[in-house]
MMTF fields as JSON, N, C-alpha, C and O atoms, coordinates in Angstrom:
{
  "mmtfVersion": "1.0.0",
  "mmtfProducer": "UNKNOWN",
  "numBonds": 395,
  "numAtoms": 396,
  "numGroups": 99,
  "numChains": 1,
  "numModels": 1,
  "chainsPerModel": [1],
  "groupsPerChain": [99],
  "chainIdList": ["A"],
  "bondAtomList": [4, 2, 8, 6, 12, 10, 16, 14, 20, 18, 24, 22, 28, 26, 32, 30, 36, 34, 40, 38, 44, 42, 48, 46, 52, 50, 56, 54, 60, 58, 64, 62, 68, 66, 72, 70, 76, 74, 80, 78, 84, 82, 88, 86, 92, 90, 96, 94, 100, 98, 104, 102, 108, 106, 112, 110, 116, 114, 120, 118, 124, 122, 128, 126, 132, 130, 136, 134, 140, 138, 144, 142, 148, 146, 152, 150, 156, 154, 160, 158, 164, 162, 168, 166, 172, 170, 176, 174, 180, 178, 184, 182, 188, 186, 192, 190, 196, 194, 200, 198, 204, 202, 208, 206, 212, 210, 216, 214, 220, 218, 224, 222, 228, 226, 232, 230, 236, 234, 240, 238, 244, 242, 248, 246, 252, 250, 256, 254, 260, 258, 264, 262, 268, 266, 272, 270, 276, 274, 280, 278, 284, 282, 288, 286, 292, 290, 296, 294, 300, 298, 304, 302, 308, 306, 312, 310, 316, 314, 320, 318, 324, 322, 328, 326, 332, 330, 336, 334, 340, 338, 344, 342, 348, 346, 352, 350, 356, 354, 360, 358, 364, 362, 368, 366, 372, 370, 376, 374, 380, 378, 384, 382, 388, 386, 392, 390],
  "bondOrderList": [1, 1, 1, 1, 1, 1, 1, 1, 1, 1, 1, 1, 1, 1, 1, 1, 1, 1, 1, 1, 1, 1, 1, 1, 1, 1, 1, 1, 1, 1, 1, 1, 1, 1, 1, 1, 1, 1, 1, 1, 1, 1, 1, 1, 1, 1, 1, 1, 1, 1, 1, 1, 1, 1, 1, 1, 1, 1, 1, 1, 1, 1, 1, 1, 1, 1, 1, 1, 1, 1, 1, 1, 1, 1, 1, 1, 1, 1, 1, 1, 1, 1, 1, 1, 1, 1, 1, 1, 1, 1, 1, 1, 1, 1, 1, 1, 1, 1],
  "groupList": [{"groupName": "UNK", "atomNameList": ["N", "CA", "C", "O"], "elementList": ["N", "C", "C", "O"], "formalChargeList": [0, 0, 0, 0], "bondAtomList": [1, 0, 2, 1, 3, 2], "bondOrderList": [1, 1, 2], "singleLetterCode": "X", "chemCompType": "L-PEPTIDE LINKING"}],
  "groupTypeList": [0, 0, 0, 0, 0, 0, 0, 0, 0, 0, 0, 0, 0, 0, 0, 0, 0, 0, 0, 0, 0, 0, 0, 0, 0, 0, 0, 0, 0, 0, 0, 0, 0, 0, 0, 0, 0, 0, 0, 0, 0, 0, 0, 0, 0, 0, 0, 0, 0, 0, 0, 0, 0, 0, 0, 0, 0, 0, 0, 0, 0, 0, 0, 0, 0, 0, 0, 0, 0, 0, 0, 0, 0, 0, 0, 0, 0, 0, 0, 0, 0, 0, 0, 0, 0, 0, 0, 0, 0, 0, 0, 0, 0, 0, 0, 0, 0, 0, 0],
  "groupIdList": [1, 2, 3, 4, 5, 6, 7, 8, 9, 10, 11, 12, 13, 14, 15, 16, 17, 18, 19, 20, 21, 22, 23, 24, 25, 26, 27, 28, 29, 30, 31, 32, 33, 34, 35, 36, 37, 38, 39, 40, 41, 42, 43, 44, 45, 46, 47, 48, 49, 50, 51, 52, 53, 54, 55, 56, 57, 58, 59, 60, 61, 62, 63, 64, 65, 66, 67, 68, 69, 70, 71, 72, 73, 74, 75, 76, 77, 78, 79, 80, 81, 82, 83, 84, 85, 86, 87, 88, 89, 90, 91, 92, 93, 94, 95, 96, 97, 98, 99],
  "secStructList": [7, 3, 3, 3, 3, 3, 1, 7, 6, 4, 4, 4, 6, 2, 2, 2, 2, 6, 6, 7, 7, 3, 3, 3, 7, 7, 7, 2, 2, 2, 2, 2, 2, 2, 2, 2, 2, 2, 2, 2, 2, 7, 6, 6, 3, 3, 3, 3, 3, 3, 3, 2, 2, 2, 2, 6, 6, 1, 7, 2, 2, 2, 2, 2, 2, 2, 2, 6, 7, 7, 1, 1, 5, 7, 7, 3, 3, 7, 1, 1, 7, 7, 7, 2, 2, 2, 2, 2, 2, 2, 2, 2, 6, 1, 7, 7, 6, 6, 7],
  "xCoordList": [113.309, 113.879, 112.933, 111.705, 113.684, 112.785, 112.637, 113.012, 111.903, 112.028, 111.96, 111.158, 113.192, 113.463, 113.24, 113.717, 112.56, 112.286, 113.13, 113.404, 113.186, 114.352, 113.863, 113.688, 113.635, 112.775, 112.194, 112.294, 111.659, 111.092, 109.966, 109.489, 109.593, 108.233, 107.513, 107.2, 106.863, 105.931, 106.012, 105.119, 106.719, 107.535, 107.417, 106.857, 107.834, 107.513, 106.139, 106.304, 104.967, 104.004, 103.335, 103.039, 103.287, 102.272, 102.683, 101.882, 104.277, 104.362, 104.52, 104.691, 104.475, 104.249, 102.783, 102.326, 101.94, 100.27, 99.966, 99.101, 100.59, 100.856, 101.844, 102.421, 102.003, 102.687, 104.133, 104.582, 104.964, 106.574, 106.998, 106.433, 107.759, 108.503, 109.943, 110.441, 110.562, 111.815, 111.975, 112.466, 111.5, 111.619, 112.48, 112.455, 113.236, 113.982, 113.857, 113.706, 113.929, 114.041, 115.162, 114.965, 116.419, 117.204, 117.358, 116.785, 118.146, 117.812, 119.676, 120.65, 119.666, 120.965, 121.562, 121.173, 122.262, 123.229, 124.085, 124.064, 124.746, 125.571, 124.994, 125.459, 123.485, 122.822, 122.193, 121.978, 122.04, 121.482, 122.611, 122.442, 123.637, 124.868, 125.364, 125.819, 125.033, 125.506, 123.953, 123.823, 123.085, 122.115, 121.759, 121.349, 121.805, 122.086, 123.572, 123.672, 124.387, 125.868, 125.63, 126.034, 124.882, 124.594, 123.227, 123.325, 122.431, 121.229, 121.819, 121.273, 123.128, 123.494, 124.724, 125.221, 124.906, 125.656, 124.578, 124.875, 123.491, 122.529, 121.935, 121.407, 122.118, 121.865, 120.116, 119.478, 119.415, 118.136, 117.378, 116.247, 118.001, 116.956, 117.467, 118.642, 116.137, 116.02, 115.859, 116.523, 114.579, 114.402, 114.558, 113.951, 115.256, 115.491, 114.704, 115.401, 113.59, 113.269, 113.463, 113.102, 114.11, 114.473, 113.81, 113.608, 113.441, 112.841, 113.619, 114.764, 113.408, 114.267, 114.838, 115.796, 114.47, 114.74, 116.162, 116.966, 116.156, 117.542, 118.293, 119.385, 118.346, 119.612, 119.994, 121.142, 119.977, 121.198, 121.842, 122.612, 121.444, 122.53, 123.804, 124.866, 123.457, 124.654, 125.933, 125.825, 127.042, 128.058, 127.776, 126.815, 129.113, 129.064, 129.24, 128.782, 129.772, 130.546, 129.168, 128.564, 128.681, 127.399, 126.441, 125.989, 126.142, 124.852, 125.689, 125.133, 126.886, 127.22, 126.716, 125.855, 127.216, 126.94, 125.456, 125.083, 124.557, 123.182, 122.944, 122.494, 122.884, 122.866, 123.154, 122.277, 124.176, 124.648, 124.501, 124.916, 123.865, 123.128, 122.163, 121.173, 122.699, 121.381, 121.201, 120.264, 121.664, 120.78, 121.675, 122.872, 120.296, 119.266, 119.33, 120.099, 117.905, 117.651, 117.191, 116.498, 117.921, 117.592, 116.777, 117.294, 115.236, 114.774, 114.127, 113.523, 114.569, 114.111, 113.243, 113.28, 112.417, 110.87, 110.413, 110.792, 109.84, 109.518, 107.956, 106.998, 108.107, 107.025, 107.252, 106.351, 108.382, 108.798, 109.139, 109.639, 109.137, 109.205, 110.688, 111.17, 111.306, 112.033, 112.271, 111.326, 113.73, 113.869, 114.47, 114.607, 114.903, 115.691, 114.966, 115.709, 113.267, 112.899, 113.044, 113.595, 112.834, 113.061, 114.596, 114.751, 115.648, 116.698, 117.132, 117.974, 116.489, 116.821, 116.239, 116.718, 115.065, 114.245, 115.136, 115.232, 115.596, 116.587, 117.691, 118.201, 118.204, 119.496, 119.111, 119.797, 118.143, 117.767, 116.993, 116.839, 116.44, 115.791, 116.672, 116.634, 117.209, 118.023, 117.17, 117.454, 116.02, 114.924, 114.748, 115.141, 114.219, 113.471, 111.898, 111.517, 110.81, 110.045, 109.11, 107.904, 109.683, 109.042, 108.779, 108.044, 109.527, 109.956, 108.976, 108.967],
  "yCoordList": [217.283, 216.163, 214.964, 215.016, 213.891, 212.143, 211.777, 212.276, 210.625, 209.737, 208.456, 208.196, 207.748, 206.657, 205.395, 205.426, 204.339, 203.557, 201.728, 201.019, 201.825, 200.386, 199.236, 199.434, 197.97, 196.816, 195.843, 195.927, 195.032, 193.864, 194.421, 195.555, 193.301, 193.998, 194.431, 195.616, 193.456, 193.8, 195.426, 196.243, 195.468, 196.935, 197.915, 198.977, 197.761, 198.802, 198.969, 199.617, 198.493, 198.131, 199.654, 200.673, 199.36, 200.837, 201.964, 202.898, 202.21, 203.437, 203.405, 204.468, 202.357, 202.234, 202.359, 202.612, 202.041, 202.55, 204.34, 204.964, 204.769, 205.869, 206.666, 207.494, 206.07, 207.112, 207.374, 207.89, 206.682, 207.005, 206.216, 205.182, 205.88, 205.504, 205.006, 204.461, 205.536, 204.874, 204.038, 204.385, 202.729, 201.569, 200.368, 199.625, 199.806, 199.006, 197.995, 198.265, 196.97, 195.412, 195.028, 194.432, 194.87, 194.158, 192.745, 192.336, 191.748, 190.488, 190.381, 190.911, 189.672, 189.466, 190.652, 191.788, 190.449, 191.258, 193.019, 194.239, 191.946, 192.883, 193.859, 194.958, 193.106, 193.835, 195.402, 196.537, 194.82, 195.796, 197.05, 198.181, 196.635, 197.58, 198.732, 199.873, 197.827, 198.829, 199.805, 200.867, 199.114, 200.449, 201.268, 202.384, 200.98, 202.003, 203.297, 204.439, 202.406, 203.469, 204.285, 205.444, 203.622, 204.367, 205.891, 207.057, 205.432, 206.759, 207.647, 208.7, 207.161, 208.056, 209.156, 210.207, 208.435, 209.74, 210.308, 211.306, 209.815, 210.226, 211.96, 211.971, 213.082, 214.59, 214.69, 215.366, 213.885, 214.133, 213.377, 213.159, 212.833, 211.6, 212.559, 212.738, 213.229, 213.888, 213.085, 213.055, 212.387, 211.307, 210.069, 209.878, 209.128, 207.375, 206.542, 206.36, 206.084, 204.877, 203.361, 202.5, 203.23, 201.607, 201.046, 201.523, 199.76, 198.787, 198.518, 198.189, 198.535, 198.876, 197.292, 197.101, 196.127, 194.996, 194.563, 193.7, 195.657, 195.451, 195.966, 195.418, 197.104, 198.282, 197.096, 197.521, 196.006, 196.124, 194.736, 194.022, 194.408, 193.425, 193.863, 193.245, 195.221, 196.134, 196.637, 196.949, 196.67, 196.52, 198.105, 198.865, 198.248, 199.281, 200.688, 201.773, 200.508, 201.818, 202.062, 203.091, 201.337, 201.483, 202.179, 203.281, 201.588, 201.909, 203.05, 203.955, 203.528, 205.218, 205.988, 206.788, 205.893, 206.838, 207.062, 208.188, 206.057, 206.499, 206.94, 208.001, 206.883, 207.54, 209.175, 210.029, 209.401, 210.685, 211.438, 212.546, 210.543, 211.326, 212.662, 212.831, 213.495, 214.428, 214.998, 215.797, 214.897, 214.603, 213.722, 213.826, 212.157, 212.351, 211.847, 211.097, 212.827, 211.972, 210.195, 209.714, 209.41, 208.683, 207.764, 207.457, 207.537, 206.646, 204.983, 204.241, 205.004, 203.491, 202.972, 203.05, 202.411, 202.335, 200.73, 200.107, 200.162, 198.919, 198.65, 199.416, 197.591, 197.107, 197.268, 197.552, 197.054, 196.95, 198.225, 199.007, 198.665, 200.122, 200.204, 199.158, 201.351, 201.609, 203.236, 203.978, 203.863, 205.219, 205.808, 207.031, 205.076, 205.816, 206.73, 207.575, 207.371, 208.52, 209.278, 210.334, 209.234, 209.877, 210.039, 211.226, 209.5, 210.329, 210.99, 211.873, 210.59, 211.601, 213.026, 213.928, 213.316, 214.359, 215.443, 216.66, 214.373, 215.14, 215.664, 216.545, 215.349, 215.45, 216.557, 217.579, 216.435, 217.978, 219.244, 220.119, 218.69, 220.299, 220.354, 221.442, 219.524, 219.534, 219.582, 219.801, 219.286, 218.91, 217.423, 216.527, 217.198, 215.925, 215.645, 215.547, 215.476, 216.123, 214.672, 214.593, 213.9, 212.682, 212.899, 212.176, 214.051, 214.045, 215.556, 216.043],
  "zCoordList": [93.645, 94.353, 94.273, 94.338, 94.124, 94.427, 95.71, 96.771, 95.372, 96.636, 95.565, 94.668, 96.067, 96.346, 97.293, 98.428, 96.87, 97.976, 97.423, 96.455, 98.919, 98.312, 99.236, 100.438, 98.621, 99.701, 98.754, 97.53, 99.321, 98.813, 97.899, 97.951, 96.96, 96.488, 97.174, 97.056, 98.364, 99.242, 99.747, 99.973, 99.781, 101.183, 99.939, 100.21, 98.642, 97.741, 96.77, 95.737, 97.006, 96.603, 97.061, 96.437, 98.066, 98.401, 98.23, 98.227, 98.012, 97.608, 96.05, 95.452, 95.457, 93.841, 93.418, 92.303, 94.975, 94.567, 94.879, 94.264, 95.619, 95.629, 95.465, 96.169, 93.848, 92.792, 92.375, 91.352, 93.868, 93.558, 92.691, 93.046, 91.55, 90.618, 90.287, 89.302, 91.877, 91.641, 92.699, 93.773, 92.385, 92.973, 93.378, 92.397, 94.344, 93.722, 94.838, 96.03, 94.374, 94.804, 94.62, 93.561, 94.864, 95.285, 95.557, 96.567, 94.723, 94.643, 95.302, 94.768, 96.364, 97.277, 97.837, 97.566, 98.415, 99.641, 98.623, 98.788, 97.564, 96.613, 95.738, 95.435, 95.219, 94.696, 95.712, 95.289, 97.201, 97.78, 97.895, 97.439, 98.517, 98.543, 97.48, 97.56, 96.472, 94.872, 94.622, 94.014, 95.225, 94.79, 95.961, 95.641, 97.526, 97.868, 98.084, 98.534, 97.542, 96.883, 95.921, 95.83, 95.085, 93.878, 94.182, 93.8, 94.741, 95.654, 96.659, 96.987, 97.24, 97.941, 97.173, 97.579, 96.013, 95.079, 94.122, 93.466, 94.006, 92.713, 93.489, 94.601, 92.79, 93.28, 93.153, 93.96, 91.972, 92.328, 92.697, 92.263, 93.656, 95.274, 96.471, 96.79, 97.157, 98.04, 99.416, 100.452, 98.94, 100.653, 100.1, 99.046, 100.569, 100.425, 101.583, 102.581, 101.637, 102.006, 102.101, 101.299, 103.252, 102.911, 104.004, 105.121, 103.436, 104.585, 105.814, 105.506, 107.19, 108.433, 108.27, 109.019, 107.468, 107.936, 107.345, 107.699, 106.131, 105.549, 106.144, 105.992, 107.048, 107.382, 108.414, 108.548, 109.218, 110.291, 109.572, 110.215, 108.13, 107.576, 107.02, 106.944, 106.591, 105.773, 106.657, 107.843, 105.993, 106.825, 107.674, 107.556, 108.616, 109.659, 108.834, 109.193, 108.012, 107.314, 106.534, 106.838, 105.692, 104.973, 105.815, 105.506, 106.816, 107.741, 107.902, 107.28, 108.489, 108.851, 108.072, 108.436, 106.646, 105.705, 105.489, 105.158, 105.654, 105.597, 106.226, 105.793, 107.6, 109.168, 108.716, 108.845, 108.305, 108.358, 106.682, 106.344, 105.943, 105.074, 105.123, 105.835, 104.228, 104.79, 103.44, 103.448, 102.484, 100.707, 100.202, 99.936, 100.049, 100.053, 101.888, 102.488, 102.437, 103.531, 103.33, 102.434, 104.622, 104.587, 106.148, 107.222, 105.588, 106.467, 106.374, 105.6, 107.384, 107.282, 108.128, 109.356, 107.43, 107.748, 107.763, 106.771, 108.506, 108.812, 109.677, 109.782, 110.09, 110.593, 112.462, 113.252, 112.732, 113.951, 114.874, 114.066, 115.754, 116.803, 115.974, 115.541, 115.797, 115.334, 115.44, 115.173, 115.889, 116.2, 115.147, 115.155, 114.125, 112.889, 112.623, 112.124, 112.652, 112.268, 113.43, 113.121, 114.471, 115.707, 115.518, 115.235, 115.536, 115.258, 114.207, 114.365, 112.581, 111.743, 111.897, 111.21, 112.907, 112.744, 114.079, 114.235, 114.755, 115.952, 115.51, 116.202, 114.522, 113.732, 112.79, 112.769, 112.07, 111.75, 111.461, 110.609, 113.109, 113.475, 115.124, 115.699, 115.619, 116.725, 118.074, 119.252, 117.392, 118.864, 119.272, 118.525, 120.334, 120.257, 120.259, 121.426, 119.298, 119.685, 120.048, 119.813, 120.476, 121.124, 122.719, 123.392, 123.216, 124.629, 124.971, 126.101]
}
């Protein structure tokens, strides 16, 4: 399985310094949409990383399907407090282990 990471250069820099390879920058809205459509049908991307700053521009139905992804997992990771890993990890091991 891959990991996929999707974001600005900046946001994909460090995991291009440590080693992951499938990178993508996204230049506008359409471009972002078609490549995370395209990672969420691709069978060998296991975990997807996306920058948290893109997920609440993407429409409702989009953001569902990532939400409820579970290959590839998907998290989204940012700079800002953010629970998308706290709920993907509740979702599947069915604990909370923040609490």
């Amino acid at each position: 399985m891959e990991i996929a990471v999707v974001g600005s250069p900046e946001f994909t820099l460090g995991f291009q310094l440590a080693g992951v390879s499938n990178l993508y920058n996204p230049e506008g809205e359409e471009d972002l949409h078609s490549i995370l459509r395209s990672l969420l049908n691709n069978k060998s991307v296991g975990l997807m990383v996306v920058d948290s700053t893109m997920l609440p521009t993407l429409p409702e139905r989009l953001r569902d399907q990532l939400s409820a992804s579970v290959s590839p997992t998907v998290l989204g990771i940012g700079t800002e407090e953010d629970t998308t890993l706290r709920e993907t990890i509740r979702k599947a091991i069915g604990v909370d282990l923040w609490k």
